[in-house]
BAFI-665369 format. One line per 4 residues: their letters; for each residue x, y, z of C-alpha. Coordinates in Angstrom, 3 decimals, padded with zeros to 6 digits. Layout:
# residues N
a> X,Y,Z; ...
***
This chain:
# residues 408
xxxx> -000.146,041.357,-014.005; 002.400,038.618,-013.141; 001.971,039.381,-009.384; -002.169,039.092,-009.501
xxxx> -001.533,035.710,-011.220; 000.950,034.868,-008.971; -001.919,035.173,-006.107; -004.367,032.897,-007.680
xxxx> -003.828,029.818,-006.037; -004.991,026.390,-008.416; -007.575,024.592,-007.965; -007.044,020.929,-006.992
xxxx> -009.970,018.500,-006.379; -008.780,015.058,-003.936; -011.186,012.220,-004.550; -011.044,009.567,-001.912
xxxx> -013.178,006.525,-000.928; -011.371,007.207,002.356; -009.863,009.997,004.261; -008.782,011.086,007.691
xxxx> -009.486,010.210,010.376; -009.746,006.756,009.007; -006.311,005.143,009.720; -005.616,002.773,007.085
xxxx> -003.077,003.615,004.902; -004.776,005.176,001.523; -006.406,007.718,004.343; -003.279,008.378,005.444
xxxx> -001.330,008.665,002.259; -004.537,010.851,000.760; -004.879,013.250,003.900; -000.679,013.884,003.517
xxxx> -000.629,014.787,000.482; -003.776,017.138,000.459; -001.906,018.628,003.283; 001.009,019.307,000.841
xxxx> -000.963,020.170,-001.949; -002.667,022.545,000.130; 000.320,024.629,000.526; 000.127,026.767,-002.537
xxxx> -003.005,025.584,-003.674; -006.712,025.780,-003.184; -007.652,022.253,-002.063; -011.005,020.407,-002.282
xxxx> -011.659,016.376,-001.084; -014.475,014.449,-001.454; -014.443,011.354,000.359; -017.017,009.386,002.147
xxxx> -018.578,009.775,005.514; -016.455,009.555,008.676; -016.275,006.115,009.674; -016.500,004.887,006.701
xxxx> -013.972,002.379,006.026; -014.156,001.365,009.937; -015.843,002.590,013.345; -014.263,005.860,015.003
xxxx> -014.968,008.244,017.795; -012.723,010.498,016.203; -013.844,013.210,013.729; -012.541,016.171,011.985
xxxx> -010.792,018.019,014.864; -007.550,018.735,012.788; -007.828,022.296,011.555; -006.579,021.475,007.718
xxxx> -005.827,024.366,005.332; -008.827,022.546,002.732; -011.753,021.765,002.547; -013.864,018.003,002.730
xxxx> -016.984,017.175,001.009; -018.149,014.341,002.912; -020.559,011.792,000.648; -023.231,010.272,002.922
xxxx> -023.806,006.491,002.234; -026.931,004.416,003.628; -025.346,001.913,006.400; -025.264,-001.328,004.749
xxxx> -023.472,-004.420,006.090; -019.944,-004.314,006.032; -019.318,-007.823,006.004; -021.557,-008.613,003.033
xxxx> -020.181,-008.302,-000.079; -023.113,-007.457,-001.741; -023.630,-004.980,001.051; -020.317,-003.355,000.405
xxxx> -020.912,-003.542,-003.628; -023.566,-001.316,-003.427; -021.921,000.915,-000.348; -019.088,001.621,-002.736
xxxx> -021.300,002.209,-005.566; -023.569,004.637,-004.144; -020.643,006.064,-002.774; -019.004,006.322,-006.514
xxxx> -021.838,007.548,-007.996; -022.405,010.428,-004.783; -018.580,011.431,-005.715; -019.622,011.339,-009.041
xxxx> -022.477,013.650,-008.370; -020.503,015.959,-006.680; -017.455,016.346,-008.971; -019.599,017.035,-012.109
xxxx> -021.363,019.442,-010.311; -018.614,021.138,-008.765; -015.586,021.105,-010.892; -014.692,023.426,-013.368
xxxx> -012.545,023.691,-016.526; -008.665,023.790,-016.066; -009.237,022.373,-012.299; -007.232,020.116,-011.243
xxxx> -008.545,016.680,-009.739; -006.673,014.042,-008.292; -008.068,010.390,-007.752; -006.514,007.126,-006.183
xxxx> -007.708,003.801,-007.286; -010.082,003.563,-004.099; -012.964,002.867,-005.504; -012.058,001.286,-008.596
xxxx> -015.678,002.913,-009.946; -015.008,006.010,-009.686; -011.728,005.710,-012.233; -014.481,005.576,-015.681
xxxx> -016.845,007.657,-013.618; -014.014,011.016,-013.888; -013.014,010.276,-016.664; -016.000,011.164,-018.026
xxxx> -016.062,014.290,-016.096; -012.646,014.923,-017.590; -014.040,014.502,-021.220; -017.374,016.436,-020.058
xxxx> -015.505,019.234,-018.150; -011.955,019.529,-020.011; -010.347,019.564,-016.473; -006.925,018.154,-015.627
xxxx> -007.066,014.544,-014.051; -003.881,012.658,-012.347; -004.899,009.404,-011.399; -002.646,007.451,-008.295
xxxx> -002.110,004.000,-009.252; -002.349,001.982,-005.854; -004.595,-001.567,-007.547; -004.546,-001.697,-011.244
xxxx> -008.163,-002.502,-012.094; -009.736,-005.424,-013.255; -006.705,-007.014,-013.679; -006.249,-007.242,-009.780
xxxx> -009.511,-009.270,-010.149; -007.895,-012.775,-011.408; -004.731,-012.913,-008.182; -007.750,-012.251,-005.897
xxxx> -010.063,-015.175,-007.209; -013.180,-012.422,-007.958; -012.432,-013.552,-011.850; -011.219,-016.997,-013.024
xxxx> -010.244,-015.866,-016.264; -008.796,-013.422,-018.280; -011.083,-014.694,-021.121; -013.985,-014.278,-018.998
xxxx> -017.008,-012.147,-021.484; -017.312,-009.768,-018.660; -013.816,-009.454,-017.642; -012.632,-008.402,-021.170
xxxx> -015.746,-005.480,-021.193; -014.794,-004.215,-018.075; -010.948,-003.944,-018.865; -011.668,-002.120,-022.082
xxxx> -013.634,000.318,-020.041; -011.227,001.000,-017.320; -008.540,001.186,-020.084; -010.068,004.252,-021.668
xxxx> -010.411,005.315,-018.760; -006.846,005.287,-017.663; -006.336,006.794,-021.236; -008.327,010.111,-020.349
xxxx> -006.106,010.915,-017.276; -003.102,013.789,-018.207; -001.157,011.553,-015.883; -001.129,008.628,-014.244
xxxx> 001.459,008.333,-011.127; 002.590,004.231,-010.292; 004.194,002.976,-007.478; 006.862,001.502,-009.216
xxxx> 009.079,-000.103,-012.863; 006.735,-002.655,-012.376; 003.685,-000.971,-012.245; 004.816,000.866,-014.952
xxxx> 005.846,-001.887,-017.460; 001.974,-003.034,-016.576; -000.065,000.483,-017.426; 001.847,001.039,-020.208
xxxx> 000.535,-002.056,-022.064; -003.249,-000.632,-021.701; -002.111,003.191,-022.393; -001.254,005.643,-024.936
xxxx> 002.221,005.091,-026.324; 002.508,008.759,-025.460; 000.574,008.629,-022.075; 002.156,010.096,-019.359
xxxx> 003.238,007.334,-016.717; 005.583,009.020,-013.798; 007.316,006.751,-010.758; 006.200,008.107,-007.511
xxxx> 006.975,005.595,-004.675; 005.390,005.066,-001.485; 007.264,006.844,001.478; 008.693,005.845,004.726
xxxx> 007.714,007.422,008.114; 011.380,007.902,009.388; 010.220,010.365,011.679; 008.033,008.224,013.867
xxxx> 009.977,005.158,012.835; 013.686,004.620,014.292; 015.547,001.542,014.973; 015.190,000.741,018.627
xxxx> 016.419,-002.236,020.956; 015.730,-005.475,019.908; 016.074,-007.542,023.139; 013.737,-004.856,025.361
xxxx> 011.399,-004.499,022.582; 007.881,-005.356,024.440; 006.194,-007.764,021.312; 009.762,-009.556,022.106
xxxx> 009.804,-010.078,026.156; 005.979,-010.710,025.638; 006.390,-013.954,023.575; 009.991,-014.882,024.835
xxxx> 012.068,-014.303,021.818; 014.987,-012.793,022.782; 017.507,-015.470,022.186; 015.657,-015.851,018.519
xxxx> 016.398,-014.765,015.076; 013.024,-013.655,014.700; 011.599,-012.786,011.058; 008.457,-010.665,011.255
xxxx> 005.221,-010.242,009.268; 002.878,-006.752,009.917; -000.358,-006.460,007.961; -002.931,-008.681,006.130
xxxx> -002.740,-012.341,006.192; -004.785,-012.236,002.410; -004.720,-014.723,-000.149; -002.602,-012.436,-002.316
xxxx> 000.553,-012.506,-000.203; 001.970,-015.528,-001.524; 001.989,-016.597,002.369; 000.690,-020.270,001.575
xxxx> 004.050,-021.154,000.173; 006.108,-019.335,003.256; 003.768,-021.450,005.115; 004.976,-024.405,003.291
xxxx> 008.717,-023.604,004.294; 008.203,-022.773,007.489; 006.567,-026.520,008.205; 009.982,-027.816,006.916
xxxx> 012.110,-025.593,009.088; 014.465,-027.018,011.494; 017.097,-024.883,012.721; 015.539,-024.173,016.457
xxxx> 016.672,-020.761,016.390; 014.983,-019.358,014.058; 011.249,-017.762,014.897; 008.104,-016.213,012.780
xxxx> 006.118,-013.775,013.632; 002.646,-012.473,012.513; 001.368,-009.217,013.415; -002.583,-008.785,011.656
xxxx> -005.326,-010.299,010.683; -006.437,-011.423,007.684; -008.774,-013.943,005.466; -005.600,-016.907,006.093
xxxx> -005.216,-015.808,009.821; -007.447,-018.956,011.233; -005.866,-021.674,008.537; -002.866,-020.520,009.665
xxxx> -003.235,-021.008,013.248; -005.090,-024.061,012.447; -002.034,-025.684,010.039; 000.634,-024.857,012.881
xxxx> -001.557,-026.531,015.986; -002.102,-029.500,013.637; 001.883,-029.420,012.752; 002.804,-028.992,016.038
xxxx> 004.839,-026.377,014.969; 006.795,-024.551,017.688; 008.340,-021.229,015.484; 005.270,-019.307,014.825
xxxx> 003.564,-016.859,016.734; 000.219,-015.128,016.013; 000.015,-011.632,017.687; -003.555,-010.552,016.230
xxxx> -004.333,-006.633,015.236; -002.053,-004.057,016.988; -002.558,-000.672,016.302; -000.922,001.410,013.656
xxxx> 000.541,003.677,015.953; 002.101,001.015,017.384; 004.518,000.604,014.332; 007.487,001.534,015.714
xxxx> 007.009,-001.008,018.380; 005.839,-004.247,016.185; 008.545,-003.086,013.624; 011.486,-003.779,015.802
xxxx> 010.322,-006.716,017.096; 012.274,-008.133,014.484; 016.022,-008.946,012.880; 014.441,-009.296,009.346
xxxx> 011.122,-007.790,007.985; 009.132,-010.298,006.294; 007.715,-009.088,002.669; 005.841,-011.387,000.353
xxxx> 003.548,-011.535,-002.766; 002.466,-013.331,-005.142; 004.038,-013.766,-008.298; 000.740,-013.333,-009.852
xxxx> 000.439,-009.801,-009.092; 003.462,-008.576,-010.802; 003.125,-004.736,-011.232; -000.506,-004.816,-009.748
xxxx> 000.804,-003.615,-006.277; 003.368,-002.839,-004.595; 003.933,-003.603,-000.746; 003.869,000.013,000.675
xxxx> 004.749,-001.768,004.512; 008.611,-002.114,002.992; 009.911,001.298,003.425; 008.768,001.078,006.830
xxxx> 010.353,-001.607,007.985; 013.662,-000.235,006.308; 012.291,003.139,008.321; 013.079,001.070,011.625
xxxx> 016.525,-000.065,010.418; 015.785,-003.936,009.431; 016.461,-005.697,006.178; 013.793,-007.070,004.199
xxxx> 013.496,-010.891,003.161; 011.404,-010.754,000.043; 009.529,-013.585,-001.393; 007.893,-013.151,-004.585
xxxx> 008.328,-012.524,-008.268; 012.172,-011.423,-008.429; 011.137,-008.100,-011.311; 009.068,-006.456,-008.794
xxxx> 009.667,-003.174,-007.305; 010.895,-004.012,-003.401; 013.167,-006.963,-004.950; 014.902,-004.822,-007.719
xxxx> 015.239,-002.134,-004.691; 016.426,-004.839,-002.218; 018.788,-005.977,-004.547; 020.520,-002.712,-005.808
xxxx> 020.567,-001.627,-002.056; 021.833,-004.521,-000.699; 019.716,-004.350,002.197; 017.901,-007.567,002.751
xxxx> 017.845,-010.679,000.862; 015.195,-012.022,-002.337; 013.929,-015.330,-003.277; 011.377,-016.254,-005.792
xxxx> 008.808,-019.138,-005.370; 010.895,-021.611,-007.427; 013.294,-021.597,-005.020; 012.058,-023.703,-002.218
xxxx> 015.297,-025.448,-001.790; 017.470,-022.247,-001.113; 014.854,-020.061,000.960; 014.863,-023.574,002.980
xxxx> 018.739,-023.688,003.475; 019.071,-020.069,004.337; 016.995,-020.162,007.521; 018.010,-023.633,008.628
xxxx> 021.766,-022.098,008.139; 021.242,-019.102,010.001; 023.090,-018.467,013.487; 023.980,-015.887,015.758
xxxx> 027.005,-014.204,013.326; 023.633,-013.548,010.719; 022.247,-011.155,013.675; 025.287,-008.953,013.144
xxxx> 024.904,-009.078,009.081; 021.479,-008.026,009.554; 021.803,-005.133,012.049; 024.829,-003.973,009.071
xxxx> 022.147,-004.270,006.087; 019.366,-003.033,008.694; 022.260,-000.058,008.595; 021.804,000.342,004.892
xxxx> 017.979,-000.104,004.852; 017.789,003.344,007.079; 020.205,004.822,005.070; 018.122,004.606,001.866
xxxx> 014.684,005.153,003.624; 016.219,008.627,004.603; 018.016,009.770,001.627; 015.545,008.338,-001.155
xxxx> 011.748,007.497,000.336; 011.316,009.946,003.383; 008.143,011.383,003.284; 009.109,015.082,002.773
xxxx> 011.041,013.890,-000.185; 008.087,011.772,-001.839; 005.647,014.432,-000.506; 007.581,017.591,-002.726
xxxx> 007.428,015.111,-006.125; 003.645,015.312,-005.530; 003.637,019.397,-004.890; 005.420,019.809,-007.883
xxxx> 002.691,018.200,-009.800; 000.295,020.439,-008.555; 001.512,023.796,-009.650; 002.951,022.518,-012.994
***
């Protein structure tokens, strides 16, 4: 009897707004771990159409051990927001549609916060269906509404409706899995006091990631900054970075060596590049989009990795790009609220350096200070940052926390 059971693989159910072959980075992290799930269990996704999140020519050539459930969604504009309001709720409600119809009792399903409608929408199927549901933390919703400037107001009529929805909501879930003590100390205020919360952190990609030569590194000859102590910045230039008050610094700096640069695009990109022509300002370079397989390139086109956020969104996210750029061996200068996540693991690690947005003077003095002996300091913490992607956040260790999970 124990060996039939032993054969019956579980049932787990991945629900995705996105999904391979998209390549931004909830795909990616989805698409991994269905992979590992898959291993000793019977996987199902349902995700949206190919394409979905942004145009491809690729398609699903990968022969993966599970099985997708593509949701078709009527092409609406992308760069509307109404248009993308209702894309993502037709989409919801098509997952929605699917899920009840599909899932069973005692299944498994897994959800990420991506879309944020489709977090009351299985709960409900949990309560109709009495299945298990783990729900990934990535944006805790609505409260991620007020940093990004959707909401005004935590006082706001509809704000406080939708937050007690989404709070039972979170409530129905057997699990919910954060990103980090932050995140934590934030879901447990609109939980259960006996809710299950676990840690699971983002992982780094130390296999396609390495440290590699600074002064050959392509982004580097390109722009001429080899003789620079160059901090770099990879991903979105968004209003939830906490970038206008880097910006702010950086218009003050006057230590010659010292150089930025920005790798992405983003809603700030063109008042950035605006600010420095009017400025004049000489240590700021704007790469635009470069691919994400071109990580391990942009990465080490850097001494320090640049990683900042607003203090406003204090266990509502946590910057997934930092155990990347300790993946390629460089230390991270964090700006932001000094309780979240990346500083605490900055700080215990000693591999970078953390300043909060109250300290304009000090951030200030350490790059007008810095000189050549710093480059040294930094490849040493750069060192430390590798050391710690490999033995704590690699992604076969993350990925095995998530397995584990599966068959419990």
């Amino acid at each position: 009897m124990n060996k039939v059971k032993a054969l019956i693989r579980n049932k787990v159910w991945i629900v995705s707004e996105i999904f391979h072959p998209e390549e931004v980075s909830t795909a990616y992290i989805m698409t991994c771990i269905a992979e590992k799930a898959a291993e000793n269990c019977d996987v199902h996704v349902i995700c949206g159409p190919v394409g979905y999140d942004k145009l491809t020519t690729n398609s699903d050539s990968n022969k993966f051990e599970f099985t997708i459930h593509r949701v078709a969604t009527p092409n609406f504009s992308k760069n509307s927001i109404v248009g993308r309001l209702f894309r993502l709720m037709i989409l919801s409600l098509g997952m929605f549609y699917k899920g009840v119809s599909s899932i069973k009792k005692d299944e498994t399903v897994f959800i990420v916060t991506n879309p944020a409608f489709i977090i009351p929408l299985y709960a409900l199927i949990k309560r109709l269906k009495h299945n298990k549901l783990i729900i990934l933390v990535h944006d805790v919703f609505p409260e991620n509404l007020i940093p990004a400037k959707i909401i005004n107001s935590s006082q706001n009529i509809f704000y406080k409706t939708v937050k007690r929805i989404f709070d039972w909501s979170y409530k129905q879930a057997n699990l919910l899995i954060v990103l980090g003590a932050d995140m934590y100390d934030v879901m447990r205020t609109k939980t259960k006091p006996d809710q299950s919360i676990e840690i699971i952190e983002n992982w780094a990609n130390i296999e396609d990631i390495k440290p590699d030569e600074f002064s050959t590194n392509p982004v580097i000859q390109k722009y001429d900054l080899v003789d620079k102590v160059v901090f770099t910045f990879a991903g979105n230039l968004g209003r939830v970075q906490g970038l206008e008050f880097l910006f702010n610094i950086i218009k003050k700096v006057t230590n010659t060596r010292v150089h930025f640069l920005f790798i992405g695009g983003g809603a700030l990109l063109d008042f950035f590049q605006a600010e420095v022509q009017r400025n004049g300002i000489n240590s700021v370079t704007f790469t635009g989009h470069m691919d994400r397989r071109e990580q391990n390139v942009f990465l080490n086109a850097a001494h320090f990795g640049l990683v900042t956020l607003s203090s406003e969104l204090y266990g509502l996210g946590v910057p997934s790009k930092s155990y990347n750029i300790m993946a390629s061996g460089k230390p991270i200068l964090f700006i932001g609220n000094k309780q979240t996540e990346i500083a605490r693991m900055v700080v215990k690690e000693s591999c970078g350096y953390v300043f909060n947005e109250k300290e304009e003077t000090e951030l200030l003095n350490f790059f007008n200070n810095l000189n050549s002996s710093h480059i040294s300091l930094a490849a040493s913490m750069g060192q430390k940052a590798r050391r710690v992607a490999e033995l704590k956040y690699s992604k076969s260790h993350i990925l095995e926390k998530f397995k584990k999970l599966f068959n419990e």
